[in-house]
ROGU-839018 format. One line per field, with one value per residue: x, y, z of N, C-alpha, C in turn; residue number from 1. Coordinates in steps of 0.02 Angstrom, whole numbers, always signed. Each point is the difference from the previous one (the first is absolute). Example, Ala and Ser with C-alpha at 12.3 -4.5 7.8 and 13.67 -1.06 7.14 Angstrom:
# ROGU-839018
n.X = +660; -18
n.Y = -284; +53
n.Z = +390; -36
ca.X = -45; +42
ca.Y = +59; +59
ca.Z = +0; +3
c.X = +45; -39
c.Y = +60; +55
c.Z = +0; +37
pos = 1; 2
This chain:
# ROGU-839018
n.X = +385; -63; -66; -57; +33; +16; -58; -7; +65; -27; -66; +10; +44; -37; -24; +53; +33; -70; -5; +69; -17; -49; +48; +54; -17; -49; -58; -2; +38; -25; +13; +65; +14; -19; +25; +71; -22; +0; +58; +11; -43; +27; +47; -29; -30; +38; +54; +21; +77; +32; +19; -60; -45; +3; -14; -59; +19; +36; -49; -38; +14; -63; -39; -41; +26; +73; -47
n.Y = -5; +20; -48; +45; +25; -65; -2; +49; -17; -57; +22; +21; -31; -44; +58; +43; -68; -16; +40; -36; -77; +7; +47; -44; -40; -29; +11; -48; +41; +61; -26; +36; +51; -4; -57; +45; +65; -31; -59; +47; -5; -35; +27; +81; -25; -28; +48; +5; -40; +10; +75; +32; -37; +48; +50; -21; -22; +59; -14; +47; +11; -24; +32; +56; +37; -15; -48
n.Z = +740; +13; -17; +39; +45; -1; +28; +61; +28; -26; +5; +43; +14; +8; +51; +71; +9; -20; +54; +32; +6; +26; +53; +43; +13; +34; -9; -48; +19; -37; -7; +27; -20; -58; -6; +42; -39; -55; +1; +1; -28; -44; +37; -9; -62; -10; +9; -76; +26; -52; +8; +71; -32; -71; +20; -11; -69; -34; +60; -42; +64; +9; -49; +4; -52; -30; +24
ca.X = -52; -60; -17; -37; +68; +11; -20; -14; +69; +20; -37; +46; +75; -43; -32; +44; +42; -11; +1; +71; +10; -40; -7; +77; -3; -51; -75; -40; +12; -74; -53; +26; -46; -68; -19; -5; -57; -61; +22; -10; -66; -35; +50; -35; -80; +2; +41; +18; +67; +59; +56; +13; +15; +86; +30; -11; +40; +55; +13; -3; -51; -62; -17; -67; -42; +1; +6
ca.Y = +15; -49; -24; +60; +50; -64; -27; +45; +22; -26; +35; +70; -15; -21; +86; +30; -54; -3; +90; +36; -28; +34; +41; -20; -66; -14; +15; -80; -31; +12; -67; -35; +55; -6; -75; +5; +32; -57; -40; +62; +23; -86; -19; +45; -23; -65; -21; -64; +71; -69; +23; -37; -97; -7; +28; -46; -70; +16; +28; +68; +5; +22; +60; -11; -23; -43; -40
ca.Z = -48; -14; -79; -43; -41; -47; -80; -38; -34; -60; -39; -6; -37; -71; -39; -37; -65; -70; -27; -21; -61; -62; -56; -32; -57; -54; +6; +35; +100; +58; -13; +53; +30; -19; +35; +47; +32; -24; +75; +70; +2; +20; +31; +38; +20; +11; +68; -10; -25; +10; +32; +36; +6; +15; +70; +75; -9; +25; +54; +15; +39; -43; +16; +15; -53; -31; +53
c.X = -52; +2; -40; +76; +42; -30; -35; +67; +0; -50; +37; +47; -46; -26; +46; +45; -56; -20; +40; +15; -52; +4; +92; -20; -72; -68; -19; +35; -60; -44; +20; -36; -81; +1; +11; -62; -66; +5; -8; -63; -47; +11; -37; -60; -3; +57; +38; +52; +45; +52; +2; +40; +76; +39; -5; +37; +61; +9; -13; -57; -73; -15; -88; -40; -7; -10; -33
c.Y = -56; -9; +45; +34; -7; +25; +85; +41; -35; -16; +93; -13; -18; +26; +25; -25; +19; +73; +26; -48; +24; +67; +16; -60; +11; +42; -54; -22; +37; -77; -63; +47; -23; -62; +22; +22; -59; -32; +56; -6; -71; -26; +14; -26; -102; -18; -68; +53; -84; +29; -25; -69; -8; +33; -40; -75; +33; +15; +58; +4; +33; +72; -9; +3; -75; -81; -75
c.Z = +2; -60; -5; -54; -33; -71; -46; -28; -42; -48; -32; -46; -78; -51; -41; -50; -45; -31; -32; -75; -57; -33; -32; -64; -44; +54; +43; +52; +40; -12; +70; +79; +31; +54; +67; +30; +9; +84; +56; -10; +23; +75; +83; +1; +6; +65; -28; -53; -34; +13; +47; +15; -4; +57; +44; -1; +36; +66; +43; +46; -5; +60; +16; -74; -26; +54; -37
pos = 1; 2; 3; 4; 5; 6; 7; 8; 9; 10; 11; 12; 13; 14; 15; 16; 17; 18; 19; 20; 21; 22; 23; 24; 25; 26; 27; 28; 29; 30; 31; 32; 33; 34; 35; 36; 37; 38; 39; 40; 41; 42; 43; 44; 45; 46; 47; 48; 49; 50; 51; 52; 53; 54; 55; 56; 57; 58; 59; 60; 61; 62; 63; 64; 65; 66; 67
């Protein structure tokens, strides 16, 4: 697995965790939602991710987006 796939599975995992917690526990996990989309979006027009950084501390071989 590259760090592009890296990091968009765990944007994913991020989605779905606060969909399922928001509507089992409380509402205000779409607010966890909300930041992913916010960071996906910042992420796309600045090329600047800290998922990445952390994938990439851990080793995860870089992909062509994230460089």
């Amino acid at each position: 697995m590259n760090l592009d796939r890296a990091v968009m599975a765990f944007a994913g995992v991020v989605v779905l965790a606060s969909a399922i917690l928001s509507v089992t526990v409380s509402p205000w996990w779409i607010a966890l939602t909300m930041f992913a989309g916010l960071n996906m979006l910042q992420a796309s027009i600045t090329g600047f991710c800290p998922a990445a950084m952390v994938f990439r501390a851990l080793g995860v071989r870089s992909g062509c987006a994230f460089r």
